[in-house]
PASEMI-401109 format. One record per atom (N, C-alpha, C): atom name; x, y, z; residue in one letter. Coordinates in pm, whole numbers. Example, Ala and Ser with C-alpha at 12.3 -4.5 7.8 and 13.67 -1.06 7.14 Angstrom:
REM residues 2
NODE; site; X; Y; Z; code
NODE; N; 1319; -569; 780; A
NODE; CA; 1230; -450; 780; A
NODE; C; 1320; -330; 780; A
NODE; N; 1285; -225; 708; S
NODE; CA; 1367; -106; 714; S
NODE; C; 1290; 3; 787; S
***
This chain:
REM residues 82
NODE; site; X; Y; Z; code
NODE; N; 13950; 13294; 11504; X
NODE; CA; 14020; 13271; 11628; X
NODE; C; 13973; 13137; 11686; X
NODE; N; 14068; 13061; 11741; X
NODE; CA; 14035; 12930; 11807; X
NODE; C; 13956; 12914; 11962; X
NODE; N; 13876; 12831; 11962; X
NODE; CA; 13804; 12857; 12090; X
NODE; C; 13855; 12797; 12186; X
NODE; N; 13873; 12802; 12314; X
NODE; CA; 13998; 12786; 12410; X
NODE; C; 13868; 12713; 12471; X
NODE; N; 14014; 12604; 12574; X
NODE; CA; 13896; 12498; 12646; X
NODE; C; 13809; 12532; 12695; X
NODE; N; 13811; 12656; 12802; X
NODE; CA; 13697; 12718; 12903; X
NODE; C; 13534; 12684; 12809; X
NODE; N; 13526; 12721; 12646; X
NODE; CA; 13412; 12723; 12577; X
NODE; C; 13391; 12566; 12539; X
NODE; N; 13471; 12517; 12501; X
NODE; CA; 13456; 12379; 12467; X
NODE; C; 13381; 12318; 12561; X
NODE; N; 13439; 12352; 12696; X
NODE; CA; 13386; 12203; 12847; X
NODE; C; 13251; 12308; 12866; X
NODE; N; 13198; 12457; 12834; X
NODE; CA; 13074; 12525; 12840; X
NODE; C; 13011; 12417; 12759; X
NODE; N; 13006; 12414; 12620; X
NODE; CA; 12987; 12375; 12560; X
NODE; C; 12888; 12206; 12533; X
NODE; N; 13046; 12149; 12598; X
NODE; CA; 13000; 11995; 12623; X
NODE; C; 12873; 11996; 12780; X
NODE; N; 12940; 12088; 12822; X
NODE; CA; 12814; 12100; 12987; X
NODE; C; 12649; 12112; 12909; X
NODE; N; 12619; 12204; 12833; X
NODE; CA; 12509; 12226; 12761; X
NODE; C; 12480; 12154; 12730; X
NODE; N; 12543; 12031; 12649; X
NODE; CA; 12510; 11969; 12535; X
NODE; C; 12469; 11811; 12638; X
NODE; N; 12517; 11807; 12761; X
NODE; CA; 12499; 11686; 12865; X
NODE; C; 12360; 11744; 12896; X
NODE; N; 12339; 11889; 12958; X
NODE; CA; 12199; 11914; 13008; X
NODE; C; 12077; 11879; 12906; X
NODE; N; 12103; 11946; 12821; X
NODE; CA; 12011; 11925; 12688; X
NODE; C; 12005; 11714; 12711; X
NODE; N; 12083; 11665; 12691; X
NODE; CA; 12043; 11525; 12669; X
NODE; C; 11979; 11467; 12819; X
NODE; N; 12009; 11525; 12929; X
NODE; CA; 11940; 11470; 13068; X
NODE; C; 11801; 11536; 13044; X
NODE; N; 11803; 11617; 13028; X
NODE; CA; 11620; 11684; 12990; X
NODE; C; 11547; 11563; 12910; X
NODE; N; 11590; 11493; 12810; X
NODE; CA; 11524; 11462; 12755; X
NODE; C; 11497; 11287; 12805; X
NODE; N; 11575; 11251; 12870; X
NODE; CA; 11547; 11141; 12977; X
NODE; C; 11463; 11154; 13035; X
NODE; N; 11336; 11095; 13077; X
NODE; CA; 11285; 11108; 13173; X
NODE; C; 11313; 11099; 13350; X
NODE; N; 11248; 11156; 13438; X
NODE; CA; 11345; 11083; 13560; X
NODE; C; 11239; 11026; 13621; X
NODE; N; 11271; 10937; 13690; X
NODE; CA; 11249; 10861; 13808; X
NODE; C; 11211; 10887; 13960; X
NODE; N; 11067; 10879; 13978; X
NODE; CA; 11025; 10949; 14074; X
NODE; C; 11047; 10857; 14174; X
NODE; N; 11093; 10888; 14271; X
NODE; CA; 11106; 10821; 14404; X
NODE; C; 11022; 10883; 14506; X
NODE; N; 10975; 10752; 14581; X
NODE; CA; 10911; 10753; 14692; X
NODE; C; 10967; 10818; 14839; X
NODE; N; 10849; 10855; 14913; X
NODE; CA; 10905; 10941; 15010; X
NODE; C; 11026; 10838; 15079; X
NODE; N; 10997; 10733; 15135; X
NODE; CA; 11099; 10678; 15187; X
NODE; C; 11256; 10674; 15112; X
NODE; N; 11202; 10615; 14983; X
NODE; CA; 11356; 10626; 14883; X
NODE; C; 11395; 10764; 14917; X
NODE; N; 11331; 10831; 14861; X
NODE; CA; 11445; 10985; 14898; X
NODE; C; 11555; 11008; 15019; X
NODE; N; 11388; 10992; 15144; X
NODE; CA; 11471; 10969; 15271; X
NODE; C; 11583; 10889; 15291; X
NODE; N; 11580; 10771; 15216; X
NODE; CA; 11691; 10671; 15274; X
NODE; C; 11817; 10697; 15159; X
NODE; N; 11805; 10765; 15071; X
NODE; CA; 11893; 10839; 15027; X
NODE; C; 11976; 10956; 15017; X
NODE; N; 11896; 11064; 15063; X
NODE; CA; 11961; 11156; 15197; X
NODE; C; 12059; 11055; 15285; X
NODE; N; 12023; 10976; 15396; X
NODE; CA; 12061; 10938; 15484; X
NODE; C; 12209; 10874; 15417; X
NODE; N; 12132; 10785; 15284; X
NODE; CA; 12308; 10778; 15258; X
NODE; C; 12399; 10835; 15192; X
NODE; N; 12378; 10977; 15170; X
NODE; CA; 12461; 11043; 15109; X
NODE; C; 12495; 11139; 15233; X
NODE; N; 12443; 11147; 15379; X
NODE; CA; 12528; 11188; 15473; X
NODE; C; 12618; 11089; 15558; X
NODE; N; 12577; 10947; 15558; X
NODE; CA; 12641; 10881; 15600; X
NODE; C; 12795; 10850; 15520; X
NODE; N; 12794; 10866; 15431; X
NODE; CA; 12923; 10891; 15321; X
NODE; C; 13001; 10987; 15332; X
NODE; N; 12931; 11124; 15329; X
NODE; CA; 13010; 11243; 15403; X
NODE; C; 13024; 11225; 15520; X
NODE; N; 12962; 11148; 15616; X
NODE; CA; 13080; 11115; 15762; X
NODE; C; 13154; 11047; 15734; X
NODE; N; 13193; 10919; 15672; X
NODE; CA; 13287; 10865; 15655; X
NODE; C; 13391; 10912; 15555; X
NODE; N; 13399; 11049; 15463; X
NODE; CA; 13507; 11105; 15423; X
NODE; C; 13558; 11155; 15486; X
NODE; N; 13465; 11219; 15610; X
NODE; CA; 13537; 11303; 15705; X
NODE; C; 13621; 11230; 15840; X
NODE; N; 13566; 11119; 15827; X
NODE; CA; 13604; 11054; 15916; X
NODE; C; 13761; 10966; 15844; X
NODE; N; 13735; 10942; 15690; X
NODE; CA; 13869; 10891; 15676; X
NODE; C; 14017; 11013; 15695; X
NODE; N; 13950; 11143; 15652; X
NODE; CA; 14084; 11216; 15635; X
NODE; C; 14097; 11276; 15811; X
NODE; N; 14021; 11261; 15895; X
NODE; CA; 14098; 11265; 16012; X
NODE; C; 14198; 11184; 16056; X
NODE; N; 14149; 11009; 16022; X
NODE; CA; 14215; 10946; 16053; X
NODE; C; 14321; 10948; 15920; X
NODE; N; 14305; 10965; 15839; X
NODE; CA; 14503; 11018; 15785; X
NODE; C; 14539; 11135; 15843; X
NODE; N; 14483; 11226; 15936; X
NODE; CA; 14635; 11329; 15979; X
NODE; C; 14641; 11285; 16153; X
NODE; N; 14552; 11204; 16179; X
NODE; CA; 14587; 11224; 16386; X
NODE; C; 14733; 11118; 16329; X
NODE; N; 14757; 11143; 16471; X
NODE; CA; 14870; 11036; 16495; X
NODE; C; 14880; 11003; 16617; X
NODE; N; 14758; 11020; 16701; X
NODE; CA; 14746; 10996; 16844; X
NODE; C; 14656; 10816; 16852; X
NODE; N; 14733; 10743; 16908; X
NODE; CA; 14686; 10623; 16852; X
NODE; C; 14534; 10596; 16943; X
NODE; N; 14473; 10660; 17043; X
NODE; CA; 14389; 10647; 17082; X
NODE; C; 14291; 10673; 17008; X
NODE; N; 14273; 10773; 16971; X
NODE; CA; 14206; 10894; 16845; X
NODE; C; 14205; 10793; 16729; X
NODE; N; 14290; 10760; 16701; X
NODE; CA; 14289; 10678; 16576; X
NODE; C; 14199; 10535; 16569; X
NODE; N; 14202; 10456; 16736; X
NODE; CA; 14151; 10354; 16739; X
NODE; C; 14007; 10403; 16711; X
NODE; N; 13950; 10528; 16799; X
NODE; CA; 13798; 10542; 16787; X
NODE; C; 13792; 10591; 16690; X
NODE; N; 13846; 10655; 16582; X
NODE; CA; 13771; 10683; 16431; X
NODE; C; 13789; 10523; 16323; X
NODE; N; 13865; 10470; 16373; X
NODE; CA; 13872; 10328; 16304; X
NODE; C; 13738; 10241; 16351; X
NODE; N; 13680; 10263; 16432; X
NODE; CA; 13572; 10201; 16528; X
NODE; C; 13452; 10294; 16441; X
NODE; N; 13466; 10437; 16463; X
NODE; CA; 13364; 10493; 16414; X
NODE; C; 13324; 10454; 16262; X
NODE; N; 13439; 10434; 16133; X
NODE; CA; 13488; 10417; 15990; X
NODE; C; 13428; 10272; 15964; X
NODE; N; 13457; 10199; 16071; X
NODE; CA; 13372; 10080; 16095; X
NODE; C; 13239; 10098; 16100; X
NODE; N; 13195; 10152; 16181; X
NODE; CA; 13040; 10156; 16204; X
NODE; C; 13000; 10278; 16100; X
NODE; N; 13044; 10328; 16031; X
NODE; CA; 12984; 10399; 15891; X
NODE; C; 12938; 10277; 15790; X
NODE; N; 13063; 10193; 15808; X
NODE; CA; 13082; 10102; 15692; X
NODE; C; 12934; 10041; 15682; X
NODE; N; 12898; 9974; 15787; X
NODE; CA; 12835; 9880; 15768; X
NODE; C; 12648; 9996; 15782; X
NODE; N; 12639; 10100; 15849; X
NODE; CA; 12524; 10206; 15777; X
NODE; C; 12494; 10176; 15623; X
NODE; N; 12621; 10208; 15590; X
NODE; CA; 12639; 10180; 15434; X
NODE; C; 12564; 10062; 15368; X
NODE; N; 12657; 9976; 15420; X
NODE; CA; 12605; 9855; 15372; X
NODE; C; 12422; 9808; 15395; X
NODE; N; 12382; 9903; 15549; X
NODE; CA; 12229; 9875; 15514; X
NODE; C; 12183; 9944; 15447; X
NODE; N; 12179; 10059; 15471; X
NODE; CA; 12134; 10158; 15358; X
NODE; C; 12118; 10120; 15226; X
NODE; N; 12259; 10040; 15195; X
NODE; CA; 12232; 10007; 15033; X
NODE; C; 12135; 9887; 14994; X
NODE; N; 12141; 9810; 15095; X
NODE; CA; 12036; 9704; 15071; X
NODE; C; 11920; 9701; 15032; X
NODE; N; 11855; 9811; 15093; X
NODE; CA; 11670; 9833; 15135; X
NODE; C; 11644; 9873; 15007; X
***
């Protein structure tokens, strides 16, 4: 009998873990962590902040999440620097 995708993509998932095990990883410092947290919530505000601003249609609302989408942006941009 033929093995249907569900086992195949099991399969390939295993076969990715097995090869990340054998990578070593990369220990980061307390700060790195921290400032990586920080930008992986600052990213989830700005998804959340883009799909509000695709459904308002109240143009006030819209100016301050365009203001807010702005000031994610550039979090971003420090965050990624350091």
């Amino acid at each position: 009998m033929a093995r249907g995708w569900e086992s195949k993509s099991v399969e390939a998932q295993q076969a990715d873990a097995a090869d990340s095990k054998n990578e070593p990883k990369q220990r980061l410092t307390a700060e790195e962590a921290a400032r990586l947290r920080q930008l992986e919530g600052v990213r989830l505000s700005r998804k959340r902040v883009l799909q509000q601003l695709e459904t308002t249609r109240d143009p006030r609302l819209r100016e301050m999440l365009a203001a807010a989408l702005a000031e994610l942006d550039k979090k971003i941009l420090r965050l990624g620097e350091t």
